[in-house]
Each structure stands twice: as structure tokens, then as C-alpha cells.
DODOTI-687107 format. One line per field, with one value per residue (C-alpha): residue in one letter; x, z, y; residue number from 1. Coordinates in steps of 0.05 Angstrom, whole numbers, plus 5000, padded with zeros to 4 digits. Layout:
BEGIN
aa <- [a, ...]
u <- [X, ...]
w <- [Z, ...]
v <- [Y, ...]
i <- [NUM, ...]
***
This chain:
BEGIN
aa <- [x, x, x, x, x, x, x, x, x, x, x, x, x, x, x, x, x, x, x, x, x, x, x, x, x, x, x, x, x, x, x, x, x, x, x, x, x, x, x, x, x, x, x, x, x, x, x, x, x, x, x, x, x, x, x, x, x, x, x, x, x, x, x, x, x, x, x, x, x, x, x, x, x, x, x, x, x, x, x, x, x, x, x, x, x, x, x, x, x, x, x, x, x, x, x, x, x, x, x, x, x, x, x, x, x, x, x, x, x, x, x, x, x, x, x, x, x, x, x, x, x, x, x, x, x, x, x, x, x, x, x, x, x, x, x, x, x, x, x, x, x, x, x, x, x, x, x, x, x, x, x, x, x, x, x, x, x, x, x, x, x, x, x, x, x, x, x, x, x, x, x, x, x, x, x, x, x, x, x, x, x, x, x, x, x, x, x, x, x, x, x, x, x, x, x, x, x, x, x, x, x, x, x, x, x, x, x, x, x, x, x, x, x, x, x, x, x, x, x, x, x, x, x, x, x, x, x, x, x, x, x, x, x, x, x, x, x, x, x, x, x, x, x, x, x, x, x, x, x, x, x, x, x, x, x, x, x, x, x, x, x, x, x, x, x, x, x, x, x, x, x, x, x, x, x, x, x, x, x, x, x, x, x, x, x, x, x, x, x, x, x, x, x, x, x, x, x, x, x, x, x, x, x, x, x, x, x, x, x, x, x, x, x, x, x, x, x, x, x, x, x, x, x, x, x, x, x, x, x, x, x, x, x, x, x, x, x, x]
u <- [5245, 5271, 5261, 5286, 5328, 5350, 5427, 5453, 5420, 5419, 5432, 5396, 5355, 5387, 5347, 5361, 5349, 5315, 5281, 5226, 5233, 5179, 5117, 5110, 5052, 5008, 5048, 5011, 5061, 5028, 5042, 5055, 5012, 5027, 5050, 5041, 5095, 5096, 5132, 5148, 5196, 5243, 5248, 5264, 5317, 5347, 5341, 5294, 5245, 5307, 5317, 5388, 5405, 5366, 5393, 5394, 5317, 5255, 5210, 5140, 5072, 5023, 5007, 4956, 4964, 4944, 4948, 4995, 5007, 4982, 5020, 4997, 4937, 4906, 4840, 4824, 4852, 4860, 4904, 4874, 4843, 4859, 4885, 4900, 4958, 4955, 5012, 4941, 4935, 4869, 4841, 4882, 4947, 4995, 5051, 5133, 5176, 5187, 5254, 5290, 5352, 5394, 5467, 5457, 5446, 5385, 5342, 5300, 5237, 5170, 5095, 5083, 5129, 5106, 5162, 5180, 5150, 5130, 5121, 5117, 5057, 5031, 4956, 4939, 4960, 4918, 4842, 4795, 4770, 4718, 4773, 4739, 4764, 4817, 4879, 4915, 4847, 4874, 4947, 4920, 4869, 4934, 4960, 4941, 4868, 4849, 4888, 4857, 4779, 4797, 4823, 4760, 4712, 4744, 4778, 4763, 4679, 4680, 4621, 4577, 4606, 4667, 4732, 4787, 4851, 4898, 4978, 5016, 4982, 5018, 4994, 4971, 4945, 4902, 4865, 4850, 4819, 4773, 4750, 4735, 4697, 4657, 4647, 4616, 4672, 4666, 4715, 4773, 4837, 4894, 4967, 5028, 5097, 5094, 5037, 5054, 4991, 4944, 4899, 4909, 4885, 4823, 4807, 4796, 4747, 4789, 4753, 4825, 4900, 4953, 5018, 5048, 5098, 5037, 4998, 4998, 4966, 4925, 4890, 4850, 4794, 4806, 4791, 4756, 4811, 4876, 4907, 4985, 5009, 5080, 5112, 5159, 5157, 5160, 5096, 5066, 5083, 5066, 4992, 4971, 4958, 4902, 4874, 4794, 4775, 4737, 4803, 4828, 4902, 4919, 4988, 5001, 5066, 5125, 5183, 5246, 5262, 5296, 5261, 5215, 5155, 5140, 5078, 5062, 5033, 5017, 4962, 4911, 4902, 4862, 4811, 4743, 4734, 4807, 4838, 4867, 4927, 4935, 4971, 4943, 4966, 4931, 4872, 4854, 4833, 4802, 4819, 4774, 4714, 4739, 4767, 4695, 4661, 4707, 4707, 4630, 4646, 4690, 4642, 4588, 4633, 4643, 4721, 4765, 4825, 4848, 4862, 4898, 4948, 5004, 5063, 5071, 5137, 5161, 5199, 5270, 5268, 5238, 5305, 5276, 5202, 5238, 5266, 5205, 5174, 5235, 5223, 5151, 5120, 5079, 5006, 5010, 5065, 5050, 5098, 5083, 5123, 5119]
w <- [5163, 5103, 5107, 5061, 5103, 5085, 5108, 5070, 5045, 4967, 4965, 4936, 4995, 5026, 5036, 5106, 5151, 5213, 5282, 5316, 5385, 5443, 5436, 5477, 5504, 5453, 5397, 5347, 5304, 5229, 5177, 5122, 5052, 4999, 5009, 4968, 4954, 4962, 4942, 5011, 5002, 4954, 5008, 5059, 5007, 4998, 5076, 5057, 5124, 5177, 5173, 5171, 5248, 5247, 5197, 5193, 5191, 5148, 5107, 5080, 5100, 5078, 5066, 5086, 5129, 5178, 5259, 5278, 5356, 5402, 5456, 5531, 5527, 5452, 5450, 5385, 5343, 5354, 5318, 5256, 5241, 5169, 5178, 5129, 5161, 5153, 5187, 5202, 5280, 5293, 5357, 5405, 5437, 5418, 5432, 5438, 5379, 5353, 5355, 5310, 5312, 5244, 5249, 5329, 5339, 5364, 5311, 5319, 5269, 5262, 5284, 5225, 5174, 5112, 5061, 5101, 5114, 5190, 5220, 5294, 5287, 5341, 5349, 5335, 5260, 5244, 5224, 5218, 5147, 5132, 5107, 5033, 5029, 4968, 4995, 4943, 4974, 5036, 5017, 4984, 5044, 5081, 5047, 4981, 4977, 5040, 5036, 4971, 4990, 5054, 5031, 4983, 5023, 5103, 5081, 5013, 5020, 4935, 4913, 4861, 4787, 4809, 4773, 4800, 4775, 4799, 4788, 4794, 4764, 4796, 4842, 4895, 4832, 4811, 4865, 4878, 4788, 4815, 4891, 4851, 4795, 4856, 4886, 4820, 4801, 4729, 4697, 4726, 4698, 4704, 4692, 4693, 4660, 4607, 4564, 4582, 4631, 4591, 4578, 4655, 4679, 4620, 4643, 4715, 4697, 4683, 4627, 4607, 4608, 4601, 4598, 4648, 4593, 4550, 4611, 4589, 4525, 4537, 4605, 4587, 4651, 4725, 4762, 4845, 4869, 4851, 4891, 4886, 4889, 4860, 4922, 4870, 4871, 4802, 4790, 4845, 4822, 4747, 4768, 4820, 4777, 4759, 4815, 4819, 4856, 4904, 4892, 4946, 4939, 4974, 4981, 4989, 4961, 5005, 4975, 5000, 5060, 5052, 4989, 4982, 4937, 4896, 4885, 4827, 4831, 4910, 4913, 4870, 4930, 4960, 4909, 4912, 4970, 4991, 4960, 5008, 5004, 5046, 5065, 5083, 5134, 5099, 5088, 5159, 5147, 5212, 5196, 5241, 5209, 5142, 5119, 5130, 5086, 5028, 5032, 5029, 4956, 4934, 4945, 4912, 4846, 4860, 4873, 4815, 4842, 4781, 4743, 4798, 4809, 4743, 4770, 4817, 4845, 4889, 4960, 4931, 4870, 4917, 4877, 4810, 4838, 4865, 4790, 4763, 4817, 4810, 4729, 4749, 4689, 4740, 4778, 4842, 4848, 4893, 4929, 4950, 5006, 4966]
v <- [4589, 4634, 4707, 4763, 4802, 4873, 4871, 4930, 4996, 5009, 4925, 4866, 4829, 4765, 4699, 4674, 4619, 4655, 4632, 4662, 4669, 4659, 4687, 4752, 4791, 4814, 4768, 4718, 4672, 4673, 4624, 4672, 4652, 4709, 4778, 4840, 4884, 4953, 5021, 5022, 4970, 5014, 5062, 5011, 4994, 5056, 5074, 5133, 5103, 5124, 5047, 5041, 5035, 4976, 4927, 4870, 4866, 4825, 4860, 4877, 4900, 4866, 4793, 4737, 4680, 4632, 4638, 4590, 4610, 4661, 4694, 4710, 4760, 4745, 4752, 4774, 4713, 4638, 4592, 4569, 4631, 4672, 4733, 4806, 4829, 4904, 4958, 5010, 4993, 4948, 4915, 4878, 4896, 4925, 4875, 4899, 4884, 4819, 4787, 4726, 4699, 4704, 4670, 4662, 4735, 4767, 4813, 4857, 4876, 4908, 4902, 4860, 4832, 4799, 4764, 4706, 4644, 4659, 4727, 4750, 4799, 4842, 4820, 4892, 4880, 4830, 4820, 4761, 4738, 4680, 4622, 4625, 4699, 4702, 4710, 4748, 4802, 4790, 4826, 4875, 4888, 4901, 4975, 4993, 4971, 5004, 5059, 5075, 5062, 5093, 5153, 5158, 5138, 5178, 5233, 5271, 5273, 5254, 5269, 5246, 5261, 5305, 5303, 5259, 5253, 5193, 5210, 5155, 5090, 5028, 4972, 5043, 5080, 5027, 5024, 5092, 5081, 5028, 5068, 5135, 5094, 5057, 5122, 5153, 5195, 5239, 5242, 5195, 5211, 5168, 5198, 5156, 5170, 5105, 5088, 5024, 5032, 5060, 4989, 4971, 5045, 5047, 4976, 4990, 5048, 5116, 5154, 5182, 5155, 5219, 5212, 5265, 5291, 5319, 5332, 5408, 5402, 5345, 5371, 5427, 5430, 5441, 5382, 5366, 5320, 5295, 5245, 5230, 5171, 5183, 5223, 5256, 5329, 5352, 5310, 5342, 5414, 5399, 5368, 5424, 5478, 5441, 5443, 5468, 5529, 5475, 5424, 5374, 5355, 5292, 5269, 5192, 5181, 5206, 5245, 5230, 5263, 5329, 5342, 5402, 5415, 5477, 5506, 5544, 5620, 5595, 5658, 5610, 5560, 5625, 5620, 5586, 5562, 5559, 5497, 5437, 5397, 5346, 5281, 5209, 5160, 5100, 5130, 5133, 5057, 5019, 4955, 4909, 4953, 4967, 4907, 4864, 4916, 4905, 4838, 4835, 4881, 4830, 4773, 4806, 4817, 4892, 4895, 4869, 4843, 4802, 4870, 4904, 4839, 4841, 4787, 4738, 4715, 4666, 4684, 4657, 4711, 4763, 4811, 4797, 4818, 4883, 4893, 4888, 4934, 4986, 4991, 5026, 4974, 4924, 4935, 4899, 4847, 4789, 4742, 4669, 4641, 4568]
i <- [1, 2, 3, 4, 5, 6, 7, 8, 9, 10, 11, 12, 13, 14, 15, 16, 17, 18, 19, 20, 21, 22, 23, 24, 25, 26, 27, 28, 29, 30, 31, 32, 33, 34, 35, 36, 37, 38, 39, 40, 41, 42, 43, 44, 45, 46, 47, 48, 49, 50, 51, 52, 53, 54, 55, 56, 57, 58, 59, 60, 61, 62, 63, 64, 65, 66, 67, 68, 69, 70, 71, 72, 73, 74, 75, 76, 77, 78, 79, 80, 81, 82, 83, 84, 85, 86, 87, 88, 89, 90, 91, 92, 93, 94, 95, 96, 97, 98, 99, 100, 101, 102, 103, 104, 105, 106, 107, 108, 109, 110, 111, 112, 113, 114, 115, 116, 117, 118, 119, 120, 121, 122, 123, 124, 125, 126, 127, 128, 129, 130, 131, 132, 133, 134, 135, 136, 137, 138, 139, 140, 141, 142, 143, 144, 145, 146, 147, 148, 149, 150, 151, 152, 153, 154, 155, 156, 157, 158, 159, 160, 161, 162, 163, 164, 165, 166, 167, 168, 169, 170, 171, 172, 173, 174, 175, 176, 177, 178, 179, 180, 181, 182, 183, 184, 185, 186, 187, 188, 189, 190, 191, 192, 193, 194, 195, 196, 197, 198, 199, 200, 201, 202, 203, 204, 205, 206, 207, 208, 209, 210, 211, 212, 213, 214, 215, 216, 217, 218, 219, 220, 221, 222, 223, 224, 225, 226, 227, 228, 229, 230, 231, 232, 233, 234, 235, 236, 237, 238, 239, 240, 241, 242, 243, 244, 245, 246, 247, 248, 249, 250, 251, 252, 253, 254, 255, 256, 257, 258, 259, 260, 261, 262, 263, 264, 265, 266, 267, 268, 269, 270, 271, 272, 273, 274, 275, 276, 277, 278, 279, 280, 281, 282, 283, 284, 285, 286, 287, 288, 289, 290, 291, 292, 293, 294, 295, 296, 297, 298, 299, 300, 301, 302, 303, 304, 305, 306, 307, 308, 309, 310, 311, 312, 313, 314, 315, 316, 317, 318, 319, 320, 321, 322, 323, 324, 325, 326, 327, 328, 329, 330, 331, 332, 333, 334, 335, 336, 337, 338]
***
């Protein structure tokens, strides 16, 4: 099968001929379909996940496809079943690494790998759709969708008509537009740093588009909860001052590790109510729970997928996708294994 192997960090990815190995305990072989692609990746990439000491390894996240093989113990899946395959830990076991062989030599990768045209996926990574489900919803269902309705919906109580300001406003960003405008938000902001996204962010239900640079004249109130999407510091520092005296900060980009984050005149977090800030691990997202609900949505016309999804690539020019991803100009780029 052809994967894209990372091989070197800070290098283009490799296509490679690689073999799956026997099934394990715990281990379903999936028939990979399409496969989002994430910020993640870049810091993959760039060996910002502690990575390196594991090259050479496949890639991705989050993806959609078909259960071609179940190890000993599955219970949860069958072959022939679709399947989101999401890195949040669902129902089943939770199988040991997968391994491949790439020129003869054993591999080792994770739970759940999505750009290549099989994956060995721990059962535990993967969740049942009905086979009509849209499969680029089915990637999506596997990070940024759920970690964006999750986080709205488990972990910042938004309440009806409180400000919400979204920094950061690709494929992740979007999302988080669309969950806060489900959820009744007033206003939604969107801030990005190219105007470039502007029609994408006004589309998907923001009230306002500012670019970060003119953030300081153009942002005049306070606003409930600002969610960060960027993990870069200096966006974080500019956009917490405006913070509410009832604010919730929520971090779900990651800097790079080593980096610190200033906050401006700290005393104002003890205002109010005491102001939070906060990280999220995927919006604390149960997949085998979550993942029906927002399928039912999109069946019923109330998630827009079409407006999140900007390019689609093909596995073989899974560099030019990352190029595209890289320049910060793209929504959600999707990959199709043929």
C-alpha cells in the first residue's frame, strides 16, 4: 500500500510502499477513504510533538474508511462497517501499537493513522456511522469538528447571546464560527491575520471578520469567550486583554514547546468573577456518543460541511496539500487516497 511517511524532521513527506503486519489484539485493518489534514501535522513536521525518536513513521488523524479486518477481541466493529477514525479514545480496546514494514524493516506508528491507503487502528479509535454518512463528515468528525462542538457544547457552558470571539480562522477556526452560531452566540467575531478569510468566516455565521493587526482599534467591547485556535503567543497576549470580567479563555492551539505566554496587567483576571483560561484536549469529545449526535445535525441540514472544506488533494501530492496548509490561506484541506 502507499503511505506518506515522515522520514526526516523539517522535510517534505515521502510516499512509500508499506505492509501491514498481523492483526493484533485490539487491532482493526481500515481501508482508508479520505483524510483530513490537520495543524497537527506541521508540528509532526517540524518535530514540535517529541516525534523525532520515532521516525520513520505514517501520518494523520483523522479520516474515514471502511473495516477491512478485525483482530482477536473486536467487538465493537465488523468488517464492512464505515468508520470516523478519531485520535479522542472511544469504546473498545485499546490495542498496542501498530507495526509495518517499510524497506524490510519493522515500523512502528500510532493508535490511528490516516494518509495511507490502509491503517492499523486500535478499535478504540474508531466509531460506527450509517454507510450513507458523507465521508468527507466522517474526517472532520475525527478532530476539528468535534473538538470544536465539543469544546462549545462540554467545556465553556456558552450561553445564550454571549460574546465569542474565534482567533485563528482555518479549517479548526471554522468550526468553532459555525458551533458558537448553533449555540446562539452574540456577537461572533472571527480574527485571522489575512483578510483573505473574511467571506469564509462571514459565511459560516461570524457577525464580524478583524484582522488581528487592527484588532486594537477595531475591538472596542469586552467579550464572554475567546477561544484560540492559533497556539502562537503573541496572538494570545494581544486578544486577552479583552477578556470580560465573566471571560473564559480557552486555549486549543499549542505553542511550541518551550515557548511562554504573557499576560498583560495579570491583576485584571481577578476581576468579575475571576476570569479562566484554560486548555482543551479535543474538547473533551466522547466519540461513540458525540459523533451520532452530529451526524443526526448534518442530516437534518444543520452542519455545513461544504463551507468548512476549501481543497482537496490526492495522497501522491500530499507536499503540495501541506503547502497550501503551511501558507495559512485554506479552510479544511482534504486528502483522497485515490
Amino acid at each position: 500500500m502507499k503511505a506518506a511517511i515522515l522520514e526526516k524532521i523539517n522535510s517534505p513527506l515521502i510516499i512509500r510502499d508499506v505492509l501491514c503486519t498481523p492483526l493484533k489484539l485490539g487491532q482493526v485493518k481500515v481501508k482508508i477513504i479520505i483524510s483530513g489534514l490537520c495543524g497537527a501535522q506541521l508540528q509532526e513536521i517540524s518535530g514540535m510533538k517529541g516525534n523525532e525518536k520515532f521516525l520513520p513513521h505514517l501520518m494523520g488523524h483523522e479520516g474515514c474508511g471502511i473495516v477491512e479486518e478485525v483482530g482477536e477481541g473486536v467487538t465493537h466493529v465488523k468488517i464492512g462497517d464505515k468508520v470516523v477514525m478519531h485520535w479522542r479514545v472511544g469504546k473498545g480496546i485499546e490495542s498496542p501499537f501498530p507495526q509495518y514494514i517499510l524497506n524490510q524493516k519493522i515500523i512502528s506508528s500510532g493508535k490511528v493513522t490516516t494518509l495511507s491507503e490502509y491503517s492499523i487502528v486500535s478499535e478504540n479509535r474508531l466509531t460506527v456511522v450509517p454507510h450513507d454518512t458523507d465521508e468527507r463528515l466522517c474526517a472532520l468528525l475525527g478532530c476539528c469538528l468535534t473538538t470544536a462542538l465539543g469544546t462549545i457544547n462540554n467545556e465553556i457552558d456558552l450561553k445564550f447571546g454571549e460574546s465569542i470571539m474565534i482567533v485563528g480562522c482555518g479549517g479548526l477556526g471554522l468550526n468553532f464560527i459555525q458551533g458558537a452560531k448553533m449555540a446562539s452566540a452574540y456577537p461572533i467575531i472571527g480574527v485571522d491575520n489575512t483578510n483573505e478569510k473574511m467571506n469564509m468566516v462571514i459565511n459560516l455565521g461570524a457577525n464580524k471578520f478583524i484582522n488581528i493587526n487592527n484588532i486594537q482599534n477595531e475591538l472596542k467591547e469586552k467579550i464572554d469567550v475567546i477561544i484560540d485556535t492559533t497556539g502562537n503567543p503573541d496572538a494570545i497576549s494581544t486578544t486577552l486583554p479583552f477578556l470580560s470580567d465573566k471571560g473564559r479563555y480557552v486555549l486549543v492551539g499549542q505553542p511550541k514547546p518551550g515557548e511562554s505566554i504573557n499576560i498583560p496587567n495579570a491583576n485584571s483576571l481577578f476581576g468579575g468573577s475571576g476570569k479562566i483560561i484554560k486548555a482543551t484536549q479535543g474538547g473533551k469529545t466522547s466519540p461513540n456518543e458525540d459523533i451520532v449526535r452530529y451526524v443526526k445535525l448534518h442530516k437534518a441540514g444543520l452542519l455545513n460541511i461544504d463551507a468548512l472544506i476549501t481543497h482537496e488533494f490526492f495522497l501522491d501530492n500530499i507536499n503540495d496539500a501541506i503547502d497550501v496548509l503551511r501558507s495559512g490561506n485554506a479552510g479544511r484541506i482534504m486528502i483522497r487516497m485515490k
